[in-house]
C-alpha positions in Angstrom: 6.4 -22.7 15.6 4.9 -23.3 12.0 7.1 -23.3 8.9 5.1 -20.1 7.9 5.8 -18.5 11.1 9.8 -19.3 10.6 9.3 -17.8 7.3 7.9 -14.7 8.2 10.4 -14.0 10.6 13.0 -15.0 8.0 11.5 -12.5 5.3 11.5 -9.3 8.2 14.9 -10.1 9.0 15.6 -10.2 5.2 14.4 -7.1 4.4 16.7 -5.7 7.4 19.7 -7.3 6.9 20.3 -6.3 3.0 19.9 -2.7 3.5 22.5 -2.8 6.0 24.5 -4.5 3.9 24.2 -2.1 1.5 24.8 0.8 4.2 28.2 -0.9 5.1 29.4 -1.3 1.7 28.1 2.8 0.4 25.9 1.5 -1.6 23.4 4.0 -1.4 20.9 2.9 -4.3 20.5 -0.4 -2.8 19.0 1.2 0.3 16.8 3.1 -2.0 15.3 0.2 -3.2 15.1 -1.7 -0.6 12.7 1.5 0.8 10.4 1.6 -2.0 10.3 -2.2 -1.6 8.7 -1.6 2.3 6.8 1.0 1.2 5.3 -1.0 -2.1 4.9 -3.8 0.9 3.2 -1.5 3.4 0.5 -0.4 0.3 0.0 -4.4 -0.2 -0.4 -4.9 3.4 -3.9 -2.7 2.9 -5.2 -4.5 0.0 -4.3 -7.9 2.0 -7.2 -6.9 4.3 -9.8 -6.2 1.5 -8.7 -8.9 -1.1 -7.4 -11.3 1.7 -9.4 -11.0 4.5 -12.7 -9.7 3.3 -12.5 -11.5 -0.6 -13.2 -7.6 -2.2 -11.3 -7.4 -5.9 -10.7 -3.7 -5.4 -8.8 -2.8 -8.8 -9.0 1.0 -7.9 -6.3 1.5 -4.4 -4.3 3.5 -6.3 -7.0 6.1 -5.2 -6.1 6.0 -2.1 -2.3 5.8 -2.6 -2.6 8.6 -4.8 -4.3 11.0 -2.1 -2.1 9.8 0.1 0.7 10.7 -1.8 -1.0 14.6 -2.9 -1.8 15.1 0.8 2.2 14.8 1.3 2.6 17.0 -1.6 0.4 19.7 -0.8 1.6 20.1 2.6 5.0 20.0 2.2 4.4 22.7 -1.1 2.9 25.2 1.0 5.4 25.0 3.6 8.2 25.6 1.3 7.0 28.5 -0.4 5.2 30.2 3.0 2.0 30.3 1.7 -1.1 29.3 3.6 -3.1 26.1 2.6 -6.2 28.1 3.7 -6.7 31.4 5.4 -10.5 31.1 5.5 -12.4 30.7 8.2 -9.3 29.8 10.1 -5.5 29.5 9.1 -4.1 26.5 8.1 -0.8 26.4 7.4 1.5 24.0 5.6 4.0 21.0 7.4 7.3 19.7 6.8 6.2 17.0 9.8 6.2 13.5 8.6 4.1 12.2 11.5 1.2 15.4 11.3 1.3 14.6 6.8 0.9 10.7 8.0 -2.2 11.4 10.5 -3.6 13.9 7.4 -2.5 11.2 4.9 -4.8 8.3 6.4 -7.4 10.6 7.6 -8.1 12.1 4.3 -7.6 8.1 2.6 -9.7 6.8 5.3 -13.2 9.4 4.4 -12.2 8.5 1.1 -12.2 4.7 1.3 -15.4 4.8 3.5 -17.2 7.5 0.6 -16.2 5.3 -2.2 -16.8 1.7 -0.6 -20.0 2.9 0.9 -21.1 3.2 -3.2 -18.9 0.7 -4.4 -19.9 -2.4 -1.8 -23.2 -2.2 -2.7 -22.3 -3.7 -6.2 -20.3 -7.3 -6.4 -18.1 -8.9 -8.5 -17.4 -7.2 -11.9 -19.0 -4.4 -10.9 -17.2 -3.9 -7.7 -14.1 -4.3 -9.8 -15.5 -1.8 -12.2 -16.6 1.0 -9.9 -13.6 1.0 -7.7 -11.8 1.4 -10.6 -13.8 4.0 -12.2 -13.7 6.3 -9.1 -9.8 6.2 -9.5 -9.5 7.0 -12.7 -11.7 10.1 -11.9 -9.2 11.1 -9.2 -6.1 10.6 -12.0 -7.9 13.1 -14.6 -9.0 15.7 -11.6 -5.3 15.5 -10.6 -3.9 16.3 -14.5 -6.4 19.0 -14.5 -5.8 20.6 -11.4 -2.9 23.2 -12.6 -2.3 24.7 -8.8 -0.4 21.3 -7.6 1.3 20.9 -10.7 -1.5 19.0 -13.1 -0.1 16.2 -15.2 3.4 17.5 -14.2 3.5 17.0 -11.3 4.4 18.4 -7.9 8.3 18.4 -6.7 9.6 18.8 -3.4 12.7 20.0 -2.9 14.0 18.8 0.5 12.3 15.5 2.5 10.5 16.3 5.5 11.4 15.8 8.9 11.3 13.3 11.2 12.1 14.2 15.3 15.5 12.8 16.0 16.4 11.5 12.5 18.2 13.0 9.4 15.3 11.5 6.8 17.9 12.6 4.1 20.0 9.5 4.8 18.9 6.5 3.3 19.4 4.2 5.5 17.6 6.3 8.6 14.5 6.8 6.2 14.9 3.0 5.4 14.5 2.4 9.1 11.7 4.6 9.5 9.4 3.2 6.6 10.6 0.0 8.1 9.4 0.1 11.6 5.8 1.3 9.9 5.9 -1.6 7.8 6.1 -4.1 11.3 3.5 -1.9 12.5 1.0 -2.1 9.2 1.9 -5.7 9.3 0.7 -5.9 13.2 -2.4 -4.2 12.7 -3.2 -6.8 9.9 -2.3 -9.8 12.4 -4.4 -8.3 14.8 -7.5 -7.5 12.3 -7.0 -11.2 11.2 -7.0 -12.3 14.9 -9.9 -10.3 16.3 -13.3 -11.0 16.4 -13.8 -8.2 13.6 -11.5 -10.2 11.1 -13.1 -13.5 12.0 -16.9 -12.1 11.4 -15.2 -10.5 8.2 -13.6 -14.3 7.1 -16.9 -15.7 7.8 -18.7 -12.8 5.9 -16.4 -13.5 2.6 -17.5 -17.5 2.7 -21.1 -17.7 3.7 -22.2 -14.2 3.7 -26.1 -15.4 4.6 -24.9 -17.4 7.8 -23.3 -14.1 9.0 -26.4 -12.1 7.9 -28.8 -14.9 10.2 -26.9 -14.0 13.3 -27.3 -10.3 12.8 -23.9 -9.4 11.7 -24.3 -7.3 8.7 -21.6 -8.3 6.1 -21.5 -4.7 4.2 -20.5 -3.1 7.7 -18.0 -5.0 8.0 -17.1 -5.4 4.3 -17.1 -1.3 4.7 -14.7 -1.2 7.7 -12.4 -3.6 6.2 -12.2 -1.1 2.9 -11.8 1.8 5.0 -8.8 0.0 6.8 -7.4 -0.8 3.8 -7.2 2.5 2.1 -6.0 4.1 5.3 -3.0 2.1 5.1 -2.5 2.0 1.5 -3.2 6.2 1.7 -0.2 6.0 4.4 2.4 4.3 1.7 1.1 6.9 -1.0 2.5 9.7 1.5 5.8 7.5 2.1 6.1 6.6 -1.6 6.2 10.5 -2.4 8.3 11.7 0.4 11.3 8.7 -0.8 11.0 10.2 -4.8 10.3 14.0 -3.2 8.1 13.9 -6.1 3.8 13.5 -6.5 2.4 13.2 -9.6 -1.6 11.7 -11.7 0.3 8.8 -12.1 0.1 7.3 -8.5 -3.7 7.3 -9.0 -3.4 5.5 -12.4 -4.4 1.9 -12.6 -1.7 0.6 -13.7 -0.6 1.2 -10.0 -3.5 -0.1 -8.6 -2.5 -3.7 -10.7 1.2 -3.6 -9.1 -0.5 -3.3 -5.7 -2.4 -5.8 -6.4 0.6 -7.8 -7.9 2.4 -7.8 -4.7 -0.6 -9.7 -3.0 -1.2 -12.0 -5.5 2.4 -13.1 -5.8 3.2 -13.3 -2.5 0.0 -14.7 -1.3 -3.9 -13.4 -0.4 -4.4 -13.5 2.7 -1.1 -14.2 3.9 0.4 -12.1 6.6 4.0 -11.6 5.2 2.4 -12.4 1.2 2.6 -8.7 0.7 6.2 -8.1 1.8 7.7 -11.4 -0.5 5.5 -10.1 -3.7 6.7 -6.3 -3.3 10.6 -7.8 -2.4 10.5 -10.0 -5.8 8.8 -7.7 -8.1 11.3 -5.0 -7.2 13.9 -7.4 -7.3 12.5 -8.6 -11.0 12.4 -5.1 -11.9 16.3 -4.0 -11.3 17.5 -7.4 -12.2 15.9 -7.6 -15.8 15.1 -4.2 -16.5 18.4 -3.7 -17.2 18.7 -6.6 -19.5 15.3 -5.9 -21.3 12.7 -2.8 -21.4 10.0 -5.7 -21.6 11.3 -7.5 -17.9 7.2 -7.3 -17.5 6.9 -10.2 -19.7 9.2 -12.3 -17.1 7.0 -10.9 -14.0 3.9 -11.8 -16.0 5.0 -15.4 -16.6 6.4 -15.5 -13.0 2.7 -14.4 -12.3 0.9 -16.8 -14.0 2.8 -20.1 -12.9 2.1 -19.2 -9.4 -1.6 -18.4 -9.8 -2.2 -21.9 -11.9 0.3 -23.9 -9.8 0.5 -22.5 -6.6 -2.5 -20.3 -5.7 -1.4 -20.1 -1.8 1.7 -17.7 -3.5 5.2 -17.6 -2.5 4.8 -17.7 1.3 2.0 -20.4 0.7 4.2 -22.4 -1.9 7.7 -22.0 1.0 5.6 -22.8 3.4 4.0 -26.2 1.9 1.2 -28.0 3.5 1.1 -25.5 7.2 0.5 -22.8 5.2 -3.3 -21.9 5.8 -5.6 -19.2 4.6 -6.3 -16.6 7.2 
């Protein structure tokens, strides 16, 4: 077994073992953040497959977490005030059902990943990076002005929505929920990185023409690998708004899309568990220096910038020395 491998098992076991911890000694906000830790991990996970895997800069996921997020929010509003989502041509009715908002929430991220990549991935570089960033921002100001979820408000929810079989108002059985879907988004990524698809897609992000010769089109799967991604990052948007019972504009602002792509980055492109070390530290950054400073960002930036000149592989890469490869 590889020193990465070890690693990776020691991180999942980690980010078990301290919110029991924490459930054993009542300590109820620990749990808390150890659940927006898997969730920011889960939202990583997705960008991992564009930035990682297929080498696309996207600056502009928090439009998928973002609809992720207002497709829980919209739901769950209309079934706690009765009302109808839509009564015309046929009724559709609001949910308090985590796993029917989940299958809505990557649905409506995945037509929306594939609308805006089909657009955006025929651009490269800084105007990738510009365009995916540009179509979220649209999404943040059509969310402020949009006065029947709340606008720049926001939208509350008033109880969590149910899981079958588990009370999701405990902390630590919501912890263990969003836990066992971060495994899972972490699996599909393995297997994406292992299959054929995520080979063709590696080959496609280093000699593009060579996979163009053999009559693999690189924006198909450049495409795919987008849509992918925002279907996983739309499924921590709906998580991420379920643990604060709370959607607002903000999760489609960009300073969300730079934390998601923070998590990657620190923990490591391309790296399996990179996304669940960056999200772990930068949370842990963020309660242990934001309560000795209001400007802890300067630390994180810092933090940021010695791994990206002195240890590009990031902190799985850096742990895991010279085995550590690129996927």
């Amino acid at each position: 077994m590889s020193r990465e491998a070890v690693l990776n098992l020691i991180l999942a076991a980690g980010f078990l073992v301290f919110p029991l911890w924490a459930w054993m000694a009542e300590e109820p906000f620990l749990i808390t953040l150890a659940t927006r830790a898997a969730i920011f991990a889960i939202a990583g996970v997705g960008l991992n497959i564009a930035l990682g895997y297929g080498g696309l800069v996207s600056l502009g996921h928090a439009a998928f977490f973002g609809i992720g997020g207002y497709a829980m929010g919209i739901l769950a509003s209309h079934a706690q005030t009765y009302t109808p989502l839509l009564e015309w041509p046929f009724l559709v009715e609001g949910t308090k059902s985590m796993p029917v908002i989940w299958i809505v929430a990557m649905l409506a991220s995945a037509l929306a990943a594939l609308a805006i990549g089909a657009l955006s991935l025929r651009t490269s570089g800084a105007y990738f990076i510009m365009i995916t960033l540009a179509f979220a921002q649209m999404l943040y100001y059509f969310a402020i002005s949009w006065p029947a979820y709340g606008g720049e408000d926001g939208l509350p929810i008033y109880v969590r929505n149910g899981f079958p079989g588990l009370n999701t108002l405990d902390p630590i059985q919501f912890f263990a929920l969003v836990y066992a879907l971060m495994l899972a988004t972490i699996a599909v990524a393995a297997l994406v990185r292992r299959a054929p698809f995520g080979l063709a897609l590696n080959a496609a992000r280093q000699a593009p023409e060579r996979v163009r010769a053999v009559g693999i089109s690189p924006y198909r799967l450049r495409l795919a690998a987008f849509a992918i991604s925002g279907t996983i990052t739309g499924l921590a948007g709906a998580l991420f708004a379920d643990l604060n019972r709370f959607v607002s504009p903000a999760m489609f602002s960009w300073q969300t899309s730079g934390e998601i792509m923070v998590f990657v980055i620190l923990g490591g492109t391309a790296r399996l568990f990179g996304p669940v070390a960056g999200a772990a530290l930068f949370i842990a950054l963020e309660h242990l220096l934001g309560g000795v400073s209001d400007y802890w960002h300067v630390f994180l930036g810092a933090l940021l910038l010695l791994v990206v000149l002195f240890g590009r592989n990031g902190v799985v890469g850096i742990l895991a020395g010279q085995e550590a490869r690129r996927g």
